[in-house]
mmCIF file of the N, C-alpha and C atoms, coordinates in Angstrom:
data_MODEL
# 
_entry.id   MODEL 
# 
loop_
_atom_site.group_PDB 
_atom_site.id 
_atom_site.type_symbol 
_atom_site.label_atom_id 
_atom_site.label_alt_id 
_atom_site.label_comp_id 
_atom_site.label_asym_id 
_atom_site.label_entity_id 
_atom_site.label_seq_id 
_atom_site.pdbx_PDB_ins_code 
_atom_site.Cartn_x 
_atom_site.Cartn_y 
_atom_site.Cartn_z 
_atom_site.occupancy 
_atom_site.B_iso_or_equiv 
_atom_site.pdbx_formal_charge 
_atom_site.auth_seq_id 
_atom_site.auth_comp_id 
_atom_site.auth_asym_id 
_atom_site.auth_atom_id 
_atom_site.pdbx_PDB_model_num 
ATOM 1   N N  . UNK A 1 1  ? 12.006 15.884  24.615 1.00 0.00 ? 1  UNK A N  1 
ATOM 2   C CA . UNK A 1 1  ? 12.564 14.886  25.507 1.00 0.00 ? 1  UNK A CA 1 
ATOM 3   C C  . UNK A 1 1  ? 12.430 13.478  24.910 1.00 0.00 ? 1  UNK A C  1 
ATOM 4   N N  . UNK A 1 2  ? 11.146 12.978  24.662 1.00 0.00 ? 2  UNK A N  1 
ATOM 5   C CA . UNK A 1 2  ? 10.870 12.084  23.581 1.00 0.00 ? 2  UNK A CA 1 
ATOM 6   C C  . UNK A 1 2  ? 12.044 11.503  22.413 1.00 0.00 ? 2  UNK A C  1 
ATOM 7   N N  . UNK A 1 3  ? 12.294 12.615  21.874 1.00 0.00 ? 3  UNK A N  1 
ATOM 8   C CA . UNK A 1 3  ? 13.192 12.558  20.527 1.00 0.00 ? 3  UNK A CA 1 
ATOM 9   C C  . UNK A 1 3  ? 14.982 12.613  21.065 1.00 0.00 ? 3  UNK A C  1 
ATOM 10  N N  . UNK A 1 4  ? 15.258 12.839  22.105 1.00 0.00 ? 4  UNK A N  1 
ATOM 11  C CA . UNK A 1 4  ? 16.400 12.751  22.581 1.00 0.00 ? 4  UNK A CA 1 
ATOM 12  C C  . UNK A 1 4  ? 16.434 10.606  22.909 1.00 0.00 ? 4  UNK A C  1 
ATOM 13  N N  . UNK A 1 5  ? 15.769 10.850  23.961 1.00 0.00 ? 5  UNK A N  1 
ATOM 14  C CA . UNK A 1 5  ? 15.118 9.159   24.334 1.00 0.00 ? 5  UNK A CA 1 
ATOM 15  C C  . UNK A 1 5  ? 15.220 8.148   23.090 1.00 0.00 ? 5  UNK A C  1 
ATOM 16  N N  . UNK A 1 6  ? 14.875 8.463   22.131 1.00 0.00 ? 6  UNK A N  1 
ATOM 17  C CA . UNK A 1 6  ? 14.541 7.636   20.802 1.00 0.00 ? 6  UNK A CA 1 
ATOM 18  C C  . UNK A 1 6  ? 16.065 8.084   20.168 1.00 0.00 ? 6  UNK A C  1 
ATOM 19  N N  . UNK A 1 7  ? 17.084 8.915   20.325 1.00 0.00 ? 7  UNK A N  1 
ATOM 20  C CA . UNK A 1 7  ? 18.381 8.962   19.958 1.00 0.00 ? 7  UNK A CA 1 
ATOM 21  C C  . UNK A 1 7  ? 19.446 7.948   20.571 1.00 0.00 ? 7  UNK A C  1 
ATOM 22  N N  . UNK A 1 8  ? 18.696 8.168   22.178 1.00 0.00 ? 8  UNK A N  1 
ATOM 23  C CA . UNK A 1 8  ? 19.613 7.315   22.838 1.00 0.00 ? 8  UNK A CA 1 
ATOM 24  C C  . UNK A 1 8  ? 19.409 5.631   22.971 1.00 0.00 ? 8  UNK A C  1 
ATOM 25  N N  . UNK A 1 9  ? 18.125 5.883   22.289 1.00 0.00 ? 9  UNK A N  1 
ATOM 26  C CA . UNK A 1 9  ? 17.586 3.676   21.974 1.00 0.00 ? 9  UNK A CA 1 
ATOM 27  C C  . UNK A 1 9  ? 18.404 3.839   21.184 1.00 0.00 ? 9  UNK A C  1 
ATOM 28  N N  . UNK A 1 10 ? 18.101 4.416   20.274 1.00 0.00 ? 10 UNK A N  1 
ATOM 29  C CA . UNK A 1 10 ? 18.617 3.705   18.912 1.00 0.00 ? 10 UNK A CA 1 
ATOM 30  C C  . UNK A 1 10 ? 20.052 3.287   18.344 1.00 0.00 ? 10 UNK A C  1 
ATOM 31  N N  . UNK A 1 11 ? 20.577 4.472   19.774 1.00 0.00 ? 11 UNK A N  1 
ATOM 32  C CA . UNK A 1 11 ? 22.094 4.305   19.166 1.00 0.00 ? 11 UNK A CA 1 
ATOM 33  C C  . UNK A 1 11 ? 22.611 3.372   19.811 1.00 0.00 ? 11 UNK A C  1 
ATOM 34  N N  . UNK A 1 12 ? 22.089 2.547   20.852 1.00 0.00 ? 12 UNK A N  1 
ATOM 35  C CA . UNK A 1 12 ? 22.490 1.613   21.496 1.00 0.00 ? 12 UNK A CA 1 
ATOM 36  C C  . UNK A 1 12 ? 22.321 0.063   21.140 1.00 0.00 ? 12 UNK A C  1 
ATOM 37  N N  . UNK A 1 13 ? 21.393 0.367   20.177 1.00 0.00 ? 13 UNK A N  1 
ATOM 38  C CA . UNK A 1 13 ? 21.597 -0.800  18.911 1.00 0.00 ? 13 UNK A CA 1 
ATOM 39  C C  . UNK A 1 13 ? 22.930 -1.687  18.674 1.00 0.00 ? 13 UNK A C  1 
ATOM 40  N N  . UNK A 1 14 ? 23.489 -1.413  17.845 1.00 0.00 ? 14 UNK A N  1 
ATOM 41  C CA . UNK A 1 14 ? 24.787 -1.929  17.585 1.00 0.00 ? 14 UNK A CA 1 
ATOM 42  C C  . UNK A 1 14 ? 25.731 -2.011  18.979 1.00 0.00 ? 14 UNK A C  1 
ATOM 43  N N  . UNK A 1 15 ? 25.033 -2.071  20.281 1.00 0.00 ? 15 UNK A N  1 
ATOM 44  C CA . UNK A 1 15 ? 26.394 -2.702  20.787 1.00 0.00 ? 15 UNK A CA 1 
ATOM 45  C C  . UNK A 1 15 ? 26.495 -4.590  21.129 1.00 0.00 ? 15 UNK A C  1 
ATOM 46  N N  . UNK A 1 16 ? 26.708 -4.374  19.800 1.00 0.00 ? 16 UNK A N  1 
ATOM 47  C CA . UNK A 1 16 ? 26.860 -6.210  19.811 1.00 0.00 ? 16 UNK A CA 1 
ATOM 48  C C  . UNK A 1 16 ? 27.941 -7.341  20.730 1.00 0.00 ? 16 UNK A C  1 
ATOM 49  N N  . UNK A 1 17 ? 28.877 -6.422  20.832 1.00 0.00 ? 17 UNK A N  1 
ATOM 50  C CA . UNK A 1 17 ? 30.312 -7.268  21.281 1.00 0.00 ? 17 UNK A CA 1 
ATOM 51  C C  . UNK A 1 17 ? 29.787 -7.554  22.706 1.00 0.00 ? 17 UNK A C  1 
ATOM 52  N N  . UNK A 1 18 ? 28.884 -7.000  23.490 1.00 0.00 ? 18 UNK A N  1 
ATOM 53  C CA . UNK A 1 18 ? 28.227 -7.819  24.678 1.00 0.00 ? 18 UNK A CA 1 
ATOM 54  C C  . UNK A 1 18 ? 27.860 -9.098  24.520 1.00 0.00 ? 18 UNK A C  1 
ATOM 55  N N  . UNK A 1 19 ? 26.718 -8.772  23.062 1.00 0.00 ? 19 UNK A N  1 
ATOM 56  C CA . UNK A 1 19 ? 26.685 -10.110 23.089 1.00 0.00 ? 19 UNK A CA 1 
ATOM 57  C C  . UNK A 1 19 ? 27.428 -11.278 22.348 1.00 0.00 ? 19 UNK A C  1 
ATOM 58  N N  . UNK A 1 20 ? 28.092 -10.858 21.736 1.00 0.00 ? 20 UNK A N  1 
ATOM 59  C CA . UNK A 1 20 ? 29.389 -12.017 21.278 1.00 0.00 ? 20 UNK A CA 1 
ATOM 60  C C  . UNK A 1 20 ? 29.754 -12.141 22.788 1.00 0.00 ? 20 UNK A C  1 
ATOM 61  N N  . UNK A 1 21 ? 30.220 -11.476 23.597 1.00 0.00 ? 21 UNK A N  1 
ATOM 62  C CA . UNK A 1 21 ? 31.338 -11.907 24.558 1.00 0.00 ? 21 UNK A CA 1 
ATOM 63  C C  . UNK A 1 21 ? 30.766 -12.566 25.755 1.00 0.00 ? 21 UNK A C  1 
ATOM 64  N N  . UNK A 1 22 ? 28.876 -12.079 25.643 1.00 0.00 ? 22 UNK A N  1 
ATOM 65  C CA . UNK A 1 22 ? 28.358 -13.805 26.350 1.00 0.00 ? 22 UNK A CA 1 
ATOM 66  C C  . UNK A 1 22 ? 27.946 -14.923 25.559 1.00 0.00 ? 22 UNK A C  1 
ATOM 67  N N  . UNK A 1 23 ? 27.759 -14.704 24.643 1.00 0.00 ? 23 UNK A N  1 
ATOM 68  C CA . UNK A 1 23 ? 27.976 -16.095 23.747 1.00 0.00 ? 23 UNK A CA 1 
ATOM 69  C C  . UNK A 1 23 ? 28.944 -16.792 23.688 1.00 0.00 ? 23 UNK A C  1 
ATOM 70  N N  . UNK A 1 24 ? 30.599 -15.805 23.401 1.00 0.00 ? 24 UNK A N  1 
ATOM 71  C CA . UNK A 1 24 ? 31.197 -16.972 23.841 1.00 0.00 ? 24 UNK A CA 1 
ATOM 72  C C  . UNK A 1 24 ? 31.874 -17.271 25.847 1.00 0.00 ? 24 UNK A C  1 
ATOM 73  N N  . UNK A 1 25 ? 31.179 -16.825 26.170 1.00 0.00 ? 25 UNK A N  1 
ATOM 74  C CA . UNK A 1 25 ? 31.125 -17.173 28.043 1.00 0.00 ? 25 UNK A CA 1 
ATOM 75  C C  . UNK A 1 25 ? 30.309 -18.284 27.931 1.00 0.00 ? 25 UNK A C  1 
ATOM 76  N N  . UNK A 1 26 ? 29.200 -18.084 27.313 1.00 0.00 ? 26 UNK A N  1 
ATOM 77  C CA . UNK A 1 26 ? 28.019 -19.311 27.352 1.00 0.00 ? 26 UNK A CA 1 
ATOM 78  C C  . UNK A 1 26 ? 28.477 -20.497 26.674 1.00 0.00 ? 26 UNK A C  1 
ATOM 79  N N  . UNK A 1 27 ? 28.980 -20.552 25.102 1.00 0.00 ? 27 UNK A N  1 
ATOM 80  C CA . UNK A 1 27 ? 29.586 -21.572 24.926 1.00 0.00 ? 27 UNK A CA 1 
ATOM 81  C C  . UNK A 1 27 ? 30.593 -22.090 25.101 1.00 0.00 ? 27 UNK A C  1 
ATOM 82  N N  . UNK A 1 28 ? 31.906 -20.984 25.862 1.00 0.00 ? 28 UNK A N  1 
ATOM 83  C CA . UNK A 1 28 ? 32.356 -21.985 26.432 1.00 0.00 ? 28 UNK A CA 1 
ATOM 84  C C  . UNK A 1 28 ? 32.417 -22.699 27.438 1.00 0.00 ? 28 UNK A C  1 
ATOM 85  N N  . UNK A 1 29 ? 31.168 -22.642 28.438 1.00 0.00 ? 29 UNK A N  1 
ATOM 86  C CA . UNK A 1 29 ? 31.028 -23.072 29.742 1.00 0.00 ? 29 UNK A CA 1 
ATOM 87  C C  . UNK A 1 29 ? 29.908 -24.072 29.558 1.00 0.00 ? 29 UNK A C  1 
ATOM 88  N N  . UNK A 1 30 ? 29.397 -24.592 28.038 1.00 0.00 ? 30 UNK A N  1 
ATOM 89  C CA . UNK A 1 30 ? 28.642 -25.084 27.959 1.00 0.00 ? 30 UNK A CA 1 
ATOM 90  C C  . UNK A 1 30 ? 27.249 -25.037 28.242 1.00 0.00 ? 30 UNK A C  1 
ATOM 91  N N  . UNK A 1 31 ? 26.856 -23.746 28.735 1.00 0.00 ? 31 UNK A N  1 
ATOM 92  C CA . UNK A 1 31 ? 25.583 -23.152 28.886 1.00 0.00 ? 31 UNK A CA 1 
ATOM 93  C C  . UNK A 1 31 ? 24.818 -22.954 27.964 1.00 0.00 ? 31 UNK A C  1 
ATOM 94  N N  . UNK A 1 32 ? 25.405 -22.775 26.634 1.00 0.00 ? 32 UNK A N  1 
ATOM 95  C CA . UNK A 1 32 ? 24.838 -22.362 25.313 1.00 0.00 ? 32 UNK A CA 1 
ATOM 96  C C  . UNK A 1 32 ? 24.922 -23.387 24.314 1.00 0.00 ? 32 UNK A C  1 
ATOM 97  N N  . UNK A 1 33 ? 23.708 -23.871 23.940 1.00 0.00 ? 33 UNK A N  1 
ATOM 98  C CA . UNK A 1 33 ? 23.794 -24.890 22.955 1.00 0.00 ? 33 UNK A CA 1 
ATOM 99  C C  . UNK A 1 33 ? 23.838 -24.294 21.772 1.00 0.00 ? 33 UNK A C  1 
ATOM 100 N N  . UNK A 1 34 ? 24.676 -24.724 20.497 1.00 0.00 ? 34 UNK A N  1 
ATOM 101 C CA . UNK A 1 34 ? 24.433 -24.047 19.168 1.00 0.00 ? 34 UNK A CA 1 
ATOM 102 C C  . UNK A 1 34 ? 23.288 -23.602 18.695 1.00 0.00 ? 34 UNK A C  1 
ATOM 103 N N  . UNK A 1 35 ? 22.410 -23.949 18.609 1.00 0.00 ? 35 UNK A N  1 
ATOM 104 C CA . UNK A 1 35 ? 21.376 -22.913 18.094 1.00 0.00 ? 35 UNK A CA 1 
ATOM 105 C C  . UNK A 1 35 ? 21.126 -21.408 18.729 1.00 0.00 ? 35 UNK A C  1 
ATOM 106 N N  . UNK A 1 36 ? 21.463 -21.712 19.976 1.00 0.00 ? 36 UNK A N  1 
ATOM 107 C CA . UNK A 1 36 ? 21.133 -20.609 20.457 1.00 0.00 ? 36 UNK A CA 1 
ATOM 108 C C  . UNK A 1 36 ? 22.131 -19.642 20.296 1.00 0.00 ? 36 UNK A C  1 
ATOM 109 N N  . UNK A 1 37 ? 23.474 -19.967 20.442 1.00 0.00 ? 37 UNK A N  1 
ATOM 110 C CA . UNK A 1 37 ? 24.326 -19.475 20.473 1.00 0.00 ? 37 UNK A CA 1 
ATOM 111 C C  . UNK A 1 37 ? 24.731 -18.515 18.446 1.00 0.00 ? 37 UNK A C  1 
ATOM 112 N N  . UNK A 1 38 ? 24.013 -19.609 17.792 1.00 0.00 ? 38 UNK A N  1 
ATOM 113 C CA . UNK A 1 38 ? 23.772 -19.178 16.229 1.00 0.00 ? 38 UNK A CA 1 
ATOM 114 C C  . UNK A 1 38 ? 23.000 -17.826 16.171 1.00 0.00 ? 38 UNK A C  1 
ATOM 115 N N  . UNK A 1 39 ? 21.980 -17.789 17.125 1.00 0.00 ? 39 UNK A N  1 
ATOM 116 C CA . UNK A 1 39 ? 21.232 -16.663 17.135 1.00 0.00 ? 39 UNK A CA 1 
ATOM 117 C C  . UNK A 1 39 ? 21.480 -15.655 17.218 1.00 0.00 ? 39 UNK A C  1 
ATOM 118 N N  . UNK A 1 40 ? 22.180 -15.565 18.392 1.00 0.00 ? 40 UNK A N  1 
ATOM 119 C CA . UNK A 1 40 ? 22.608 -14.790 19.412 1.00 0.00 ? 40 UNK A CA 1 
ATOM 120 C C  . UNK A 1 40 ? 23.783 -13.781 18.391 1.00 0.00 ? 40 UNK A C  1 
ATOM 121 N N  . UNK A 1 41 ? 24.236 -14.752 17.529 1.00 0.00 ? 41 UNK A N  1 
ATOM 122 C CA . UNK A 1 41 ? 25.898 -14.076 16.116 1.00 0.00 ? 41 UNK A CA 1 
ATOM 123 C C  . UNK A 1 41 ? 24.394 -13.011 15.337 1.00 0.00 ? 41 UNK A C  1 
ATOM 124 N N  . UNK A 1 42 ? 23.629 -14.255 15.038 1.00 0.00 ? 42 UNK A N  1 
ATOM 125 C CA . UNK A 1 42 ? 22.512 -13.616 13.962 1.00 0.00 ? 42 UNK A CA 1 
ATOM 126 C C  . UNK A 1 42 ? 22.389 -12.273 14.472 1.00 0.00 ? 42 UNK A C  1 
ATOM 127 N N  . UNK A 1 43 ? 21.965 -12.164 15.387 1.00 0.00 ? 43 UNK A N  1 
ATOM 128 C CA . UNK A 1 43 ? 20.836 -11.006 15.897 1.00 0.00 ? 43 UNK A CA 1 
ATOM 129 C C  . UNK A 1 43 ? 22.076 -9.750  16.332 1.00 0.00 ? 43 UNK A C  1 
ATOM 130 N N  . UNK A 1 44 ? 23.794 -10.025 16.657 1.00 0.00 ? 44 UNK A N  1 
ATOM 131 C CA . UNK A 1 44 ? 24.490 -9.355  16.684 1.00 0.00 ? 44 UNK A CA 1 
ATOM 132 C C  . UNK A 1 44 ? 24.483 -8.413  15.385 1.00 0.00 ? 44 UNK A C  1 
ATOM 133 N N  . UNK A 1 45 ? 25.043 -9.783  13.966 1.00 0.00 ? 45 UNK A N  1 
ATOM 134 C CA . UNK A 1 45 ? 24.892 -9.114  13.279 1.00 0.00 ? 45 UNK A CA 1 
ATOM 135 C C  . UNK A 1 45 ? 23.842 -8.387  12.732 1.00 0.00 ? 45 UNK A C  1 
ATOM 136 N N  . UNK A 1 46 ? 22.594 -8.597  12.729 1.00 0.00 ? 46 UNK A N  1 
ATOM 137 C CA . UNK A 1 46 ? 21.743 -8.058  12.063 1.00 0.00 ? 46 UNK A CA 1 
ATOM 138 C C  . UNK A 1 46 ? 21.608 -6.818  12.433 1.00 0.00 ? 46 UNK A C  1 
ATOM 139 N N  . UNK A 1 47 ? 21.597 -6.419  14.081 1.00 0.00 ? 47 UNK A N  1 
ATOM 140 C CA . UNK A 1 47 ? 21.750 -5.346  14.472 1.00 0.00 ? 47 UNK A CA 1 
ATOM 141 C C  . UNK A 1 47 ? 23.054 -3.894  14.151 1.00 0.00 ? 47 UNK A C  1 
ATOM 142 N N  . UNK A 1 48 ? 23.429 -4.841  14.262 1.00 0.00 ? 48 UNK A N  1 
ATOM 143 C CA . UNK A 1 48 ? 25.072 -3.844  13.509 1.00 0.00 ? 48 UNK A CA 1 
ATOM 144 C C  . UNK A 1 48 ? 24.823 -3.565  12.425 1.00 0.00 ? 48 UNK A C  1 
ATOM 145 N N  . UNK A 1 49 ? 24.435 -4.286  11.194 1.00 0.00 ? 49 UNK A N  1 
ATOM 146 C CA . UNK A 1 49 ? 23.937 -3.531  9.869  1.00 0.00 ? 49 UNK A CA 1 
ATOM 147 C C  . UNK A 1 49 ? 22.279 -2.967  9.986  1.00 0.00 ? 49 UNK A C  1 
ATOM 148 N N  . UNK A 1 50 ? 21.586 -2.601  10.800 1.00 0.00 ? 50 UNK A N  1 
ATOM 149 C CA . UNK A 1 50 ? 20.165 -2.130  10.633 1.00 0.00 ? 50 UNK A CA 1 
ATOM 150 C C  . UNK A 1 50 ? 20.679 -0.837  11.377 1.00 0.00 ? 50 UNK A C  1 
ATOM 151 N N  . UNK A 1 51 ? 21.413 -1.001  12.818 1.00 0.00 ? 51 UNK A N  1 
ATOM 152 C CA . UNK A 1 51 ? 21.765 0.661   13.386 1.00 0.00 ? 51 UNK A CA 1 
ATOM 153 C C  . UNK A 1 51 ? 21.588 1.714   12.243 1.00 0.00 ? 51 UNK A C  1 
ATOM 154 N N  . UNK A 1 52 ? 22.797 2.469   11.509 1.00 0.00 ? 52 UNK A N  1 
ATOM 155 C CA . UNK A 1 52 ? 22.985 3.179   10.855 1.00 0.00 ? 52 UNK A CA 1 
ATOM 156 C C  . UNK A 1 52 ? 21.323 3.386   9.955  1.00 0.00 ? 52 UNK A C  1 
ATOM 157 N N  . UNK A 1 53 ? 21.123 3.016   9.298  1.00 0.00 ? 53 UNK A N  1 
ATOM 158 C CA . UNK A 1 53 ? 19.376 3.709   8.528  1.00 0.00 ? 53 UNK A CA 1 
ATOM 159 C C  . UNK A 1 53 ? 18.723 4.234   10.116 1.00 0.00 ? 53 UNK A C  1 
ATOM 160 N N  . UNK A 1 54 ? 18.560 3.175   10.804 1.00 0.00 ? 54 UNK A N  1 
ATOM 161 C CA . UNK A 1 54 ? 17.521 4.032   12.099 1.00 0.00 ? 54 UNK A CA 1 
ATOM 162 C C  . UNK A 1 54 ? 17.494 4.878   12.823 1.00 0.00 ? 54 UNK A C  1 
ATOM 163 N N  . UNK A 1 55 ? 19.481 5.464   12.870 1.00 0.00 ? 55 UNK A N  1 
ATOM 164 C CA . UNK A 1 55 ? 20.007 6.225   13.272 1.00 0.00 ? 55 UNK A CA 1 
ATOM 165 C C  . UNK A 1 55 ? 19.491 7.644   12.426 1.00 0.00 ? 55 UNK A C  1 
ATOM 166 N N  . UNK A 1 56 ? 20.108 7.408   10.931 1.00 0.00 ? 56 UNK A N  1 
ATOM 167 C CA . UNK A 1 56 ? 19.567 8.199   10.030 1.00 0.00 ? 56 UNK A CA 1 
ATOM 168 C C  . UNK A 1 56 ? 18.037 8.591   10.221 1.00 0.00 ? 56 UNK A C  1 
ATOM 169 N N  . UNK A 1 57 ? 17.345 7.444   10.289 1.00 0.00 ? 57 UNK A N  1 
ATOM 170 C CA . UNK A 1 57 ? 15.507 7.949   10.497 1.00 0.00 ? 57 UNK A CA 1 
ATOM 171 C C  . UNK A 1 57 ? 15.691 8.743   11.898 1.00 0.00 ? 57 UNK A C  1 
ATOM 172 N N  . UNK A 1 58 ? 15.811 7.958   12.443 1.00 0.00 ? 58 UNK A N  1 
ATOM 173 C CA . UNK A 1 58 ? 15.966 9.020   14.359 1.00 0.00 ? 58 UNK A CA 1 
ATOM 174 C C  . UNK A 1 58 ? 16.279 10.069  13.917 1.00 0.00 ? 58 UNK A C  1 
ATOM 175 N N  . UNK A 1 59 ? 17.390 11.082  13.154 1.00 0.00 ? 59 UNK A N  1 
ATOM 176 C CA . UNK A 1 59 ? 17.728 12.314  13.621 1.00 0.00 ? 59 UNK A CA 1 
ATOM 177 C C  . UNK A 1 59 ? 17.522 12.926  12.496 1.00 0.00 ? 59 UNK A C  1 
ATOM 178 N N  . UNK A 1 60 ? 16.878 12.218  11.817 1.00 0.00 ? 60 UNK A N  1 
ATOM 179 C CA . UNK A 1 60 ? 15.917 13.231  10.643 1.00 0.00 ? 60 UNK A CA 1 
ATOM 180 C C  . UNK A 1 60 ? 17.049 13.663  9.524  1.00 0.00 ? 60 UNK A C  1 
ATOM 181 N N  . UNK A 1 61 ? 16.366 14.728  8.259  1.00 0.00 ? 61 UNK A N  1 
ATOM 182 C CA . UNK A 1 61 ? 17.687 15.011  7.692  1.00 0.00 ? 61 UNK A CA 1 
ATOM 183 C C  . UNK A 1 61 ? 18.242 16.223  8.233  1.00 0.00 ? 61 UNK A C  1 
ATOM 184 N N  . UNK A 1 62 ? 20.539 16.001  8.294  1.00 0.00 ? 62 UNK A N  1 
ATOM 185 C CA . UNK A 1 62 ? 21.126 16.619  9.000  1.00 0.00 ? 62 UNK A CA 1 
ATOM 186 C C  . UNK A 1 62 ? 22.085 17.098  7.950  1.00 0.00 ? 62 UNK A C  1 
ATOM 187 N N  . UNK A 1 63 ? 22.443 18.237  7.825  1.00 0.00 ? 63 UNK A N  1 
ATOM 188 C CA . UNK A 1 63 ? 23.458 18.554  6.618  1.00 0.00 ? 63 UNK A CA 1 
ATOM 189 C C  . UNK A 1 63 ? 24.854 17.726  7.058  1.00 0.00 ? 63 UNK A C  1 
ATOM 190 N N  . UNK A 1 64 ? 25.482 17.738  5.958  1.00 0.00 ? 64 UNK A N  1 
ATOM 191 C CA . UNK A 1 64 ? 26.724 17.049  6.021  1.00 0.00 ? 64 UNK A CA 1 
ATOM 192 C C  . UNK A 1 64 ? 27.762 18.084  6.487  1.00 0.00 ? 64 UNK A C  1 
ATOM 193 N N  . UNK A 1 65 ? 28.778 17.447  6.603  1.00 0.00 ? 65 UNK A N  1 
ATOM 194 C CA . UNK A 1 65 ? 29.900 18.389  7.280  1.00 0.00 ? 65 UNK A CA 1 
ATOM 195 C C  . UNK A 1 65 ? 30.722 19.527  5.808  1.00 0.00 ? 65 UNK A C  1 
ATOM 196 N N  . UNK A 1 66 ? 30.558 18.899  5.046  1.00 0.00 ? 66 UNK A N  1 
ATOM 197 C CA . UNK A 1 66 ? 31.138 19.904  4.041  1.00 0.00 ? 66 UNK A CA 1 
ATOM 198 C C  . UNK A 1 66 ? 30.082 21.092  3.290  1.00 0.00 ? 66 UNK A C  1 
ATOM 199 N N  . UNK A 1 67 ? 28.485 20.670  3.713  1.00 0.00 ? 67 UNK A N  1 
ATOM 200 C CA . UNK A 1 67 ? 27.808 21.590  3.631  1.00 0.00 ? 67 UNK A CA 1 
ATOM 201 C C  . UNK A 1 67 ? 27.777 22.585  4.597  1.00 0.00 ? 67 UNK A C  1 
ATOM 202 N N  . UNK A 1 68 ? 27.934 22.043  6.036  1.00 0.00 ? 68 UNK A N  1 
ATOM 203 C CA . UNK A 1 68 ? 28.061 22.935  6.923  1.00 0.00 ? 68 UNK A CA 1 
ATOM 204 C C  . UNK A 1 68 ? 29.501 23.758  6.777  1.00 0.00 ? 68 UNK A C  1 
ATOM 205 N N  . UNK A 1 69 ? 30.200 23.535  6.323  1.00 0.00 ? 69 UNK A N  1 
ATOM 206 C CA . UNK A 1 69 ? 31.113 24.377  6.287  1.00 0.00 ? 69 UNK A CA 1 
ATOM 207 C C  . UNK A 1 69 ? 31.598 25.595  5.012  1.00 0.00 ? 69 UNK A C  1 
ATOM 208 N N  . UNK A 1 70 ? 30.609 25.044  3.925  1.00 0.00 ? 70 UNK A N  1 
ATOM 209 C CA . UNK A 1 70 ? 30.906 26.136  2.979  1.00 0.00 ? 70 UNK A CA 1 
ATOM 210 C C  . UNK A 1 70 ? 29.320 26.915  3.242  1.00 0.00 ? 70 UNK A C  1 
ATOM 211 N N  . UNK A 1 71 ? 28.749 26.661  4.084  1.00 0.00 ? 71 UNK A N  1 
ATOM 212 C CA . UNK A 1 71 ? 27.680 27.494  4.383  1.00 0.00 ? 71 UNK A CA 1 
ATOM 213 C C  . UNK A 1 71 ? 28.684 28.752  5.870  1.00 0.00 ? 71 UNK A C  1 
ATOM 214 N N  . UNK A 1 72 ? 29.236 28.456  6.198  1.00 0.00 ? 72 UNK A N  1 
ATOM 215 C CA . UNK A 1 72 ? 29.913 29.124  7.410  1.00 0.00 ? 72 UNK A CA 1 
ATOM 216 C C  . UNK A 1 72 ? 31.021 29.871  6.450  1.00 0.00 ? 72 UNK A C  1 
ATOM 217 N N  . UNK A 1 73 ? 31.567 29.162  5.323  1.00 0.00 ? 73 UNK A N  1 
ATOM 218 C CA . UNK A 1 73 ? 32.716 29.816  4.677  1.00 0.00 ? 73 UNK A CA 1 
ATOM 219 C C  . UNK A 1 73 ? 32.029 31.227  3.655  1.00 0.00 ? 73 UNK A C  1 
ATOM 220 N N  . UNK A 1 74 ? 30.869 30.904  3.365  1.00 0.00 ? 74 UNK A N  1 
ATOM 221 C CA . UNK A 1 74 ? 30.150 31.809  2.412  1.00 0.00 ? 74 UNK A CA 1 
ATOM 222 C C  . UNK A 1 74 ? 29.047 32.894  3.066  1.00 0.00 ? 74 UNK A C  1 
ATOM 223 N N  . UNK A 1 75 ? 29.190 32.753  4.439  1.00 0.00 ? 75 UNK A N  1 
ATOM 224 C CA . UNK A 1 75 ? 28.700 33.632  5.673  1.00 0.00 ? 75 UNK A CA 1 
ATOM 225 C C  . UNK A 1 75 ? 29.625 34.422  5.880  1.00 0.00 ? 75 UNK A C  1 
ATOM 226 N N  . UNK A 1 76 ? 31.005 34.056  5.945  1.00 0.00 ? 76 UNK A N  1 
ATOM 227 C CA . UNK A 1 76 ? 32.165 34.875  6.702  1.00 0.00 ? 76 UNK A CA 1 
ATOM 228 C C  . UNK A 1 76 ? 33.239 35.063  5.613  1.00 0.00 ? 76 UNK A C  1 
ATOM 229 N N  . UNK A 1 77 ? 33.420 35.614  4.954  1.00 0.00 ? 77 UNK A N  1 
ATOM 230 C CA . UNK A 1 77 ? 34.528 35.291  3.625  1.00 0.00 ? 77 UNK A CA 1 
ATOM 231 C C  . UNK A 1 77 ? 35.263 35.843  4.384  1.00 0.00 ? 77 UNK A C  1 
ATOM 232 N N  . UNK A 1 78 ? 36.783 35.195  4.117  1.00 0.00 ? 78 UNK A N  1 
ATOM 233 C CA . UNK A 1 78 ? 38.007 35.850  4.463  1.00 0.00 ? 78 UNK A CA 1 
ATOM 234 C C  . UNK A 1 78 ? 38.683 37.124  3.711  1.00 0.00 ? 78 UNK A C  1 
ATOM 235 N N  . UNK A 1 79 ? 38.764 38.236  4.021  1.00 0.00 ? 79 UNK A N  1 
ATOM 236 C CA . UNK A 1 79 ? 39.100 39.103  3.042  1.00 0.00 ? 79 UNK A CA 1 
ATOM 237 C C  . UNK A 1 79 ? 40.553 39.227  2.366  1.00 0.00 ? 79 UNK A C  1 
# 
């Protein structure tokens, strides 16, 4: 249950465009002063490029799709 939980943090990482789309609500209503609003891009992006490795660490190693399939093709040969 644990390891499902820690699938579903992690993948929720990268949803950045929330916060672009109150950053720009905030700056343009003047709520958001530039620095903050600088951050706010920062920490979008940073998150969008860190997802993917943590994703990878979260679900451990997973065969690829073309391994999985010549493992299924070399199980079942077509005669």
């Amino acid at each position: 249950m644990r390891q499902k939980a820690c699938w579903w943090g992690v993948g929720m990482i990268p949803r950045g465009e929330v916060g672009l789309v109150f950053a720009w609500i905030g700056s343009a209503s003047g709520i958001l002063d530039k620095p903050l609003e600088v951050s706010i891009i920062i920490m979008v992006i940073l998150t969008t490029f860190l997802a993917p490795p943590f994703l990878r660490i979260a679900f451990g190693k997973t065969e690829s799709v073309a391994e999985t399939l010549e493992s299924k093709d070399s199980a079942n040969p077509i005669p």
